[in-house]
C-alpha positions in Angstrom: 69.6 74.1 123.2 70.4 75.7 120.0 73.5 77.5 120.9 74.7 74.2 122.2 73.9 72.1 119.7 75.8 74.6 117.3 79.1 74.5 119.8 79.0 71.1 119.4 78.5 70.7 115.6 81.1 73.0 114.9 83.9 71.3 117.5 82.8 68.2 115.3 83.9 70.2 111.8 87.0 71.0 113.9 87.6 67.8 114.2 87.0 66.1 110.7 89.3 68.5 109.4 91.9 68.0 111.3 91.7 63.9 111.3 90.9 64.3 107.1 94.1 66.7 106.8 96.3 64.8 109.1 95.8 62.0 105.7 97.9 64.5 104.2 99.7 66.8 106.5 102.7 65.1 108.9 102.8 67.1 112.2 102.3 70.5 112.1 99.4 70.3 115.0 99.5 73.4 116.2 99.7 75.2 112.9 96.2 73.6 111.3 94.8 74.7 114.7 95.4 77.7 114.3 94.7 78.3 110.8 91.8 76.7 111.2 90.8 79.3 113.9 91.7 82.1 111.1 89.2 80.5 109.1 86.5 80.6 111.4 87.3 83.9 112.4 87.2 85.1 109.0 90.8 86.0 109.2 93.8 86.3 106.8 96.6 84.3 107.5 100.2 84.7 106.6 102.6 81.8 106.2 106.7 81.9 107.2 108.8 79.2 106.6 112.0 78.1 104.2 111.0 76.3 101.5 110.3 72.6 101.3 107.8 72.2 104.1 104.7 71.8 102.2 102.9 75.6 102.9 101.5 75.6 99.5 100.7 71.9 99.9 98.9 72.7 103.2 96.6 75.4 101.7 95.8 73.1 98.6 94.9 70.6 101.4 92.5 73.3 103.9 90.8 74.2 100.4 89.9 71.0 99.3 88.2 69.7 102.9 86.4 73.2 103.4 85.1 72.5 99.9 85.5 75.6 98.5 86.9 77.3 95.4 91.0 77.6 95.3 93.2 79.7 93.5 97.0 80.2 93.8 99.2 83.6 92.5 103.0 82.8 92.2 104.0 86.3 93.0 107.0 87.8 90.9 108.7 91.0 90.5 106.8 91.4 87.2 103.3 90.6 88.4 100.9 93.5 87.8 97.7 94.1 90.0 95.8 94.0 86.9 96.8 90.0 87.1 95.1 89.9 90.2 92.1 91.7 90.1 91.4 91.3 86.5 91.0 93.8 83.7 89.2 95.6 81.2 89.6 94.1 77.6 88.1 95.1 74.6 85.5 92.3 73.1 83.8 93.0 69.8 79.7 92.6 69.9 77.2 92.8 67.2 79.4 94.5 64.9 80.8 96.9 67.9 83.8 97.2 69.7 83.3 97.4 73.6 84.8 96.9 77.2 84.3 93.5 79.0 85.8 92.4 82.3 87.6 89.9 82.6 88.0 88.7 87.0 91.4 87.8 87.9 92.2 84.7 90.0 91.3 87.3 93.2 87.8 86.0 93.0 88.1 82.7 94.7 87.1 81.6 98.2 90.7 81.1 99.3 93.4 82.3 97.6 96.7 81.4 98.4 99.4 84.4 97.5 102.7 82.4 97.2 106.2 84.3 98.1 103.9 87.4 98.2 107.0 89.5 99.3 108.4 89.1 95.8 106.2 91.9 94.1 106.7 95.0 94.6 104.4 97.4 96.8 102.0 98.5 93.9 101.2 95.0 92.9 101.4 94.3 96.8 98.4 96.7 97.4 95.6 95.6 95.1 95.1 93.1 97.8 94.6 95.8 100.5 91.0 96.4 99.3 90.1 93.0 98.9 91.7 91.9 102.7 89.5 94.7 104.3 86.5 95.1 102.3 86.3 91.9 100.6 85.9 94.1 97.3 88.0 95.2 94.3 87.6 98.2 92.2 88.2 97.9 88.6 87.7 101.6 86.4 85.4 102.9 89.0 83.3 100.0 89.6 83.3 98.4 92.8 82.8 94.4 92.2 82.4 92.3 95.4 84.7 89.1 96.3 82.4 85.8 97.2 81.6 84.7 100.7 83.3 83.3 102.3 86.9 85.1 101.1 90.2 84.3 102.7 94.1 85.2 102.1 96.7 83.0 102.8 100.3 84.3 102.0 103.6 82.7 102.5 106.5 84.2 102.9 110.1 82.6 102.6 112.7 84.1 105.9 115.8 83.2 104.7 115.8 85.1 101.4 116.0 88.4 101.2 117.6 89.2 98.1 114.9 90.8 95.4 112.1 90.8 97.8 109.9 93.5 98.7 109.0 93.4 102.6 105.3 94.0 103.2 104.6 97.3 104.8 103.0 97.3 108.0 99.4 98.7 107.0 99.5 95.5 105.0 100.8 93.3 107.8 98.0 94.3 109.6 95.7 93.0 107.3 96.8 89.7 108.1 95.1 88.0 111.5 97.9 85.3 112.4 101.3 85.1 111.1 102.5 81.7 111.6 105.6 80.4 111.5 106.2 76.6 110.1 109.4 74.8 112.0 111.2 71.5 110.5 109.6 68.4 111.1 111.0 66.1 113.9 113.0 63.0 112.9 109.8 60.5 113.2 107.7 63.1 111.1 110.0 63.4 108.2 110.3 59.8 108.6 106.8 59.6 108.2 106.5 62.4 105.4 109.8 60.7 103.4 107.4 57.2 103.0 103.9 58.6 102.1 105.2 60.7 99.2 108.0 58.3 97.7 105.7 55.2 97.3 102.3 55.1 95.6 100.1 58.1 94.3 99.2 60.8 96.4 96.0 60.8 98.8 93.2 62.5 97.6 91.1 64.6 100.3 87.4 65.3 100.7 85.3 67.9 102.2 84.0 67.8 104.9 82.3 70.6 105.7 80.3 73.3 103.3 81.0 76.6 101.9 77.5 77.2 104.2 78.6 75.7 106.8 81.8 77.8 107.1 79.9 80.7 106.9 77.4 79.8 109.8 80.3 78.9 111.9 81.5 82.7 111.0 78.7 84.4 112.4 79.1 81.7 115.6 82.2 83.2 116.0 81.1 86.8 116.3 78.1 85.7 118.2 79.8 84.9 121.2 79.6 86.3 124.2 83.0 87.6 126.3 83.1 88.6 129.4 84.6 92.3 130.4 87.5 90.7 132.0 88.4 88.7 128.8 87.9 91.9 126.8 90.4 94.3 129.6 92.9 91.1 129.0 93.1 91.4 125.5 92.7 95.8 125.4 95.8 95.6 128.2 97.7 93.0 126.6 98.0 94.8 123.5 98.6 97.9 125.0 101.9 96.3 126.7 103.7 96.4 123.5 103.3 99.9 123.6 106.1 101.9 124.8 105.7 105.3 127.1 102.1 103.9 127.7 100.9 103.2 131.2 100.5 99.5 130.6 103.7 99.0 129.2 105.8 95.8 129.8 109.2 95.8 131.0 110.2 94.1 127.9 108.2 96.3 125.9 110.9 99.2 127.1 113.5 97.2 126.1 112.8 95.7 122.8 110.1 97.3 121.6 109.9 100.6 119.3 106.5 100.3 118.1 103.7 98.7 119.5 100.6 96.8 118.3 97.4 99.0 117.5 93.3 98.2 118.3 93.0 95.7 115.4 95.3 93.4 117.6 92.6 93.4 120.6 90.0 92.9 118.1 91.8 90.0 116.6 92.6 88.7 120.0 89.2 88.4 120.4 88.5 86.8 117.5 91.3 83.9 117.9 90.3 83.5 121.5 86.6 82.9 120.4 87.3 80.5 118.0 89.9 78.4 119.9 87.1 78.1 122.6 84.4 77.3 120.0 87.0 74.4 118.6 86.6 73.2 122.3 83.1 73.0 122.3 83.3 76.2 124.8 80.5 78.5 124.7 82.7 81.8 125.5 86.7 82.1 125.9 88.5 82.5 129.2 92.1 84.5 129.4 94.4 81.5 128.4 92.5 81.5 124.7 93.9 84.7 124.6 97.5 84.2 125.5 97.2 81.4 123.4 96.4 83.8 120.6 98.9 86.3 121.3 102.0 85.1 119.8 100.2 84.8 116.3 98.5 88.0 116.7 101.1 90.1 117.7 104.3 89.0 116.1 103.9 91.0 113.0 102.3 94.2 114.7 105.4 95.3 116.8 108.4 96.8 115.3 112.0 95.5 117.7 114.3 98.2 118.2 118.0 98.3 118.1 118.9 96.4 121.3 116.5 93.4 120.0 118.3 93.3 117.2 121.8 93.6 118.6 121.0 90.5 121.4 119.6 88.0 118.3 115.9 88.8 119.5 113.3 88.2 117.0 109.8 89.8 117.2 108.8 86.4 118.1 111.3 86.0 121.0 110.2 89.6 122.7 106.1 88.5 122.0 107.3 85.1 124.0 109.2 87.2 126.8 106.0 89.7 127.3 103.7 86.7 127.5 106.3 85.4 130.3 106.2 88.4 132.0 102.3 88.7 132.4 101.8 85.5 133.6 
């Protein structure tokens, strides 16, 4: 009765966040699903879009119903990782000169990294630490981020010029990348009259810092069965060309293929779209539905893809038509 009764409480927090940021947010359904599911998987999550369609407004918005402490890095091609992760100083006390820490804006529950492929790679990688471990290292001492800790980067497709793309050990860091469309006609109708008249509306949490946390361990306390877990091993092992379950778009399209942190985030996204359900394990289609998050950034498109228009998003889309 337990068990249940937590399925059920946390499909209700599902719920009030979605209905409190929909206050805010115009469309963009499946996008707050799904970044609500990084969230409860304890995932990273990395934003694409062109500018203008509120990503940065979105993240404000997720922080302030989840309740928990925001900060935002406007990354630069002069931003040092010592901006990040903070720094040694030197303070003066009781007549003595000494070094004193000083936390960067890394130490936050949710820090959004905005345009985070316009820094280059050695500011790029003080955030590889924190993704993984959840820790930064600062002369030789190892400090520890809070619980929970969660990255959310954006990234802008249509520019190029002066950025710095992210490498793929980095990109793996990342559980979903999601890409934000334009809004239809009725939704930037919609968006067009709630921020041209009147103030802004404010949001309020609706669930805890605690209560994130408890739905984390939900997450990883659910049970899959073998049959889930083959689906997600084989489907990640069709990106993978010369292997023996290799797709027939995989040959085509694909030079490199997705490696075993894909399964495990497969997993992880198909657990917490069936715990949003009020599911008490996840069938196959919660991983299919993960896929196309999961995988998009992991495979690198060979020369044909790119000669036919084919984004790593298209050939995810043909595999997952192929395997059905």
């Amino acid at each position: 009765m337990e068990t249940t009764h937590s399925l059920s409480a946390a499909r209700e927090s599902a719920q009030r966040i979605t209905s409190e940021l929909s206050q805010v947010i115009v469309g963009q359904q499946d996008i707050v699903n799904r970044l609500i599911a990084s969230l409860f998987s304890n995932g990273h999550c990395l934003l694409i879009g062109v500018p203008g369609l509120a990503k940065t407004l979105l993240v404000q918005s997720i922080a302030d119903v989840f309740g928990i402490h925001f900060k935002r890095i406007q990354f630069t091609p002069d931003l040092m990782p010592s901006d990040i992760i903070g720094s040694e100083v030197i303070h003066e006390s009781a007549g003595r000169l000494e070094f004193q820490y000083r936390p960067g804006p890394i130490f936050a529950n949710l820090l959004l990294a905005d345009e985070i492929n316009r820094t280059p790679p050695k500011t790029q990688s003080a955030l590889l630490e924190a993704m993984q471990e959840r820790k930064v290292t600062v002369a030789g001492e190892n400090r520890a981020l809070p619980n929970p800790f969660l990255v959310i980067a954006t990234q802008n497709p249509i520019e190029q010029e002066g950025t710095y793309p992210l490498p793929e050990a980095q990109l793996d860091r990342f559980m979903f990348s999601l890409n934000l469309g334009y809004p239809s006609e009725e939704e930037e109708i919609e968006i067009v009259r709630r921020t041209t008249i009147g103030a802004g509306k404010s949001l309020s949490p609706v669930i805890t810092p605690e209560e994130l946390l408890a739905i984390q361990k939900l997450v990883r306390a659910m049970p899959v069965a073998d049959q889930v877990l083959a689906e997600a091993v084989r489907l990640t092992a069709s990106t993978r060309p010369k292997e023996g379950f290799a797709a027939e778009t995989t040959g085509q399209y694909i030079e490199w293929g997705a490696g075993p942190r894909a399964s495990q985030y497969l997993i992880l996204g198909a657990k917490a779209f069936a715990l949003m359900d009020g599911r008490a394990a996840p069938e196959r289609q919660d991983v299919l539905a993960a896929a196309p998050s999961v995988l998009s950034h992991r495979i690198v498109t060979n020369y044909r893809a790119t000669g036919e228009g084919l984004t790593a998003s298209d050939v995810i889309a043909a595999l997952l038509e192929e395997r059905k």
